[in-house]
C-alpha positions in Angstrom: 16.1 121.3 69.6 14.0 124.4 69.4 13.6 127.7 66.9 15.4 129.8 66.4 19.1 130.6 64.2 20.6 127.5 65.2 17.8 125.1 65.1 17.4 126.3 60.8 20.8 124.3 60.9 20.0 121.3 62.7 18.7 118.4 60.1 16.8 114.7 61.2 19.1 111.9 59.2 17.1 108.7 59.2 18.0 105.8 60.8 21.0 107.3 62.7 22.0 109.2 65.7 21.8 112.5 64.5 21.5 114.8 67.5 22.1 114.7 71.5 20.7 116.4 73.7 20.9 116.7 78.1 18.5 117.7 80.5 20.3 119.3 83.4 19.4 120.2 86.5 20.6 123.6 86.9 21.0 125.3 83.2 23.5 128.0 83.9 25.4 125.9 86.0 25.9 122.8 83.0 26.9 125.6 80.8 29.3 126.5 82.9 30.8 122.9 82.9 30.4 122.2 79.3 31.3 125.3 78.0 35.0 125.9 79.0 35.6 122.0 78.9 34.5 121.8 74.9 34.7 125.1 73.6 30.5 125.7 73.5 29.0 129.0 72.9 25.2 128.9 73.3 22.2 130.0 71.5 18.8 130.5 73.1 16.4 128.1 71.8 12.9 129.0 73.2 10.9 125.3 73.8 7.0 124.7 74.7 8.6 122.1 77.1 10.8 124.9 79.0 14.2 126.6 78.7 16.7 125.2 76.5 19.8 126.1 74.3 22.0 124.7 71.6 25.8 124.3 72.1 27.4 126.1 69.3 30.8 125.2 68.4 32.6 126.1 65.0 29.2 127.9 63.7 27.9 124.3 64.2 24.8 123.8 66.8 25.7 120.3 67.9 23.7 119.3 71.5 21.4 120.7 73.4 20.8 121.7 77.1 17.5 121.7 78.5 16.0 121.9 82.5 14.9 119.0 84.3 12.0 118.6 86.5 12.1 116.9 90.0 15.8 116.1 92.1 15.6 112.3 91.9 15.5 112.0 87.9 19.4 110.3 86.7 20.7 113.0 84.7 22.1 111.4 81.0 23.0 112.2 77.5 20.3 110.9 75.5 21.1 110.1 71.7 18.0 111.2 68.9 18.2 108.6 66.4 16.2 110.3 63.4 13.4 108.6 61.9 10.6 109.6 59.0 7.5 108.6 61.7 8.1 109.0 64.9 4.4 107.4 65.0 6.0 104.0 63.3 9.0 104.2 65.2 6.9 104.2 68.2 4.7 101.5 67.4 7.8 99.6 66.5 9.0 99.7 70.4 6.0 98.5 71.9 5.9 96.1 69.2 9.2 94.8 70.1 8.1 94.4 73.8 10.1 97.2 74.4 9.4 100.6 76.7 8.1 104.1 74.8 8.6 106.6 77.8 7.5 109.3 76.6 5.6 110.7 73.5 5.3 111.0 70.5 5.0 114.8 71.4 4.7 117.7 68.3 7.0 120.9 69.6 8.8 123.4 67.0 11.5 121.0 65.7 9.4 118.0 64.5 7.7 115.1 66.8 9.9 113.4 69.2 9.3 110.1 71.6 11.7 108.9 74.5 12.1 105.5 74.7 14.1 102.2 76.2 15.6 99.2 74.4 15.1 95.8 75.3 18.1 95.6 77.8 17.1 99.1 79.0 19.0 101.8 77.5 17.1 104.6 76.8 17.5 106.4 73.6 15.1 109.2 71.4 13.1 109.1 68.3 13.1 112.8 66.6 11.1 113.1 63.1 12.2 116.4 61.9 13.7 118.5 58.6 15.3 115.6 56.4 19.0 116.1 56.1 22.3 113.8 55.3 24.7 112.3 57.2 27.9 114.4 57.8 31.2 114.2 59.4 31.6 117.2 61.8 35.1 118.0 62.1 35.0 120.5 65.2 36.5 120.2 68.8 33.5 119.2 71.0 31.3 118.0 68.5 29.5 114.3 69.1 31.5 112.4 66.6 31.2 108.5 68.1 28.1 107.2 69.6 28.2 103.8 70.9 25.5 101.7 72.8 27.0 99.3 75.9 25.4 96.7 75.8 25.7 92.8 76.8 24.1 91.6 73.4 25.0 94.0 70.5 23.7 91.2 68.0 20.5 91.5 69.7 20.1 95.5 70.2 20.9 96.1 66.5 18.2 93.3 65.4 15.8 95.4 67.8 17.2 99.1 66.2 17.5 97.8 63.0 13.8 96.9 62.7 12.8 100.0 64.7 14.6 102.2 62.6 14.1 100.2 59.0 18.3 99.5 58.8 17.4 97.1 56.0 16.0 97.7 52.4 18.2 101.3 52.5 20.4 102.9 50.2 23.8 100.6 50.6 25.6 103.7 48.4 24.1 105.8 51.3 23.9 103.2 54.4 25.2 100.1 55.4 25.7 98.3 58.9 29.2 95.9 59.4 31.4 94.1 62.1 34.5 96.2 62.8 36.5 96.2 65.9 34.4 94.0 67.7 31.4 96.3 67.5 28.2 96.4 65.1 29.3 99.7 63.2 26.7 102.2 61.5 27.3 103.8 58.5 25.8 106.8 56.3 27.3 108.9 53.8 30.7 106.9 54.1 31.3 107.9 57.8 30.9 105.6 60.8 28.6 107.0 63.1 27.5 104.6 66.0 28.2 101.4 67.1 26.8 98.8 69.6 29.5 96.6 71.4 29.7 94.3 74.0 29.6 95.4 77.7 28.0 93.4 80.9 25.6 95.4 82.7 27.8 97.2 85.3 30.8 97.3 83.5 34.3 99.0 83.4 32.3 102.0 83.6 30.2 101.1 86.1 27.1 101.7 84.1 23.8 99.6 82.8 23.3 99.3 79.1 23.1 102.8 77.6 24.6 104.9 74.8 27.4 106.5 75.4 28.2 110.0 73.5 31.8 110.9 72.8 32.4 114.6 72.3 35.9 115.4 70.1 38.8 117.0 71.6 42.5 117.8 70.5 44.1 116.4 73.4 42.1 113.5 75.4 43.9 113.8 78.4 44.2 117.4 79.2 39.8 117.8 78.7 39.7 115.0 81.2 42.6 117.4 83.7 40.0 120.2 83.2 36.9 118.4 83.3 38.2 117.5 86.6 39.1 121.0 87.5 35.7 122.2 86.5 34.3 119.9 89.0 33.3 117.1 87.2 35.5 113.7 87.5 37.1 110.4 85.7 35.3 107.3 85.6 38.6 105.4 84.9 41.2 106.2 83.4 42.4 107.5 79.8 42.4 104.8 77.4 43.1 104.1 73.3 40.3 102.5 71.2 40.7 101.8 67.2 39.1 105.4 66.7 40.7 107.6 69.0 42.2 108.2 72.4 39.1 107.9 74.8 38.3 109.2 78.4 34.8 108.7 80.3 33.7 111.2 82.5 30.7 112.7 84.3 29.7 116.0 84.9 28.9 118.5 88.1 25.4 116.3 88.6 26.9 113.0 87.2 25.9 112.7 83.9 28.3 110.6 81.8 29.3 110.9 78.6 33.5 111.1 76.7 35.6 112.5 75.4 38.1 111.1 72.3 40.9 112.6 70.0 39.6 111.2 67.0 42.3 109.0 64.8 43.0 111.1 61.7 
């Protein structure tokens, strides 16, 4: 997040994921990854907290790149779920006997907090411009984000009173069991899910979110992605929404890919 164009286009939708965001090591070098991999222009977006950009894709600003400070710091995709208080959101973590990281902090986008779930998968708060829940239907835009996690019954009772999931809108948001997986939805679009995954899993990962970016064809991004330096964790694989491939970039951060189902 930051000023800026592309930040006037970014909007905080309550309650959900509603932007993503990584801190990279070397700037230049991540856009050099990301950017032929899934079709990302960039936009400058001068920050207080140092240098950072928007990916651009479609006219849409849909992630963001920013620096990170020391070598020894996991590099990861972190989800902003978006919230009317970051302050009550907050307080809600530490409520909840779980960890608040980092803020509340005030910078040109709204207030935003970094935080860690119960079972330890980290995730942001961002209070910013009010907007609605949309479908973005552009190649390399975040369109499934899904927490791994070995009690999705318990994470959503933790997220859902975090983030105020009841005593919404139902015409506007509603939460369900589909596919095995807790399933999120606003404006009529599923956008996250929590499922089941032991600690350590197929991808070799503890509890976290995992951000899937769209392609047109899953298995030629994860050729390239390859090519570009990065590597597979595992191979290519269908799920009920799409044809999915896990991956990690130049430094190791993880994140997918999917050819969403029509």
């Amino acid at each position: 997040m930051g000023s800026g164009e592309a930040a006037a286009r970014v909007r905080c939708v309550a309650a959900v994921p509603c932007w993503v965001s990584l801190m990279a090591r070397d700037l230049e070098d991540a856009k050099k990854f990301y950017g032929p991999l899934l079709g990302w222009e960039f936009e400058p977006s001068p920050d207080r907290f140092g240098p950072y950009v928007h990916a651009v894709t479609g006219g849409e600003a849909v992630a963001g790149l920013g620096v990170v400070g020391g070598g020894a710091i996991p590099l990861a995709w972190t989800s902003y779920f978006g919230t009317e208080s970051a302050d009550a959101a907050a307080d809600a973590v530490r409520e909840r006997g779980a960890t608040l990281a980092v803020g509340p902090l005030a910078f040109d986008a709204g207030r935003i907090a970094i935080a860690a779930d119960p079972a330890g998968a980290a995730f942001g708060i961002w209070e910013g411009r009010p907007g609605r829940a949309r479908k973005l239907d552009v190649p390399g835009a975040p369109v499934w984000i899904e927490l791994r996690t070995p009690d999705p019954f318990a994470a959503a009772l933790f997220y859902g009173e975090v983030f105020r999931w009841d005593g919404r809108d139902p015409e506007r948001f509603d939460v369900r069991w589909e596919h095995d997986r807790v399933v999120l939805r606003a404006e009529g679009h599923s956008v996250a899910a929590l499922a089941k995954e032991q600690a350590g899993g197929p991808a070799g990962m503890p509890p976290h979110w995992e951000v899937s970016f769209a392609v047109p064809d899953t298995d030629r991004a994860l050729a390239l992605a390859v090519e570009l330096g990065g590597g597979a964790v595992g191979p290519a694989f269908d799920s009920p929404y799409g044809r999915v491939a896990r991956l990690r970039d130049r430094d190791g951060a993880r994140f997918a890919v999917i050819s969403p189902k029509g």
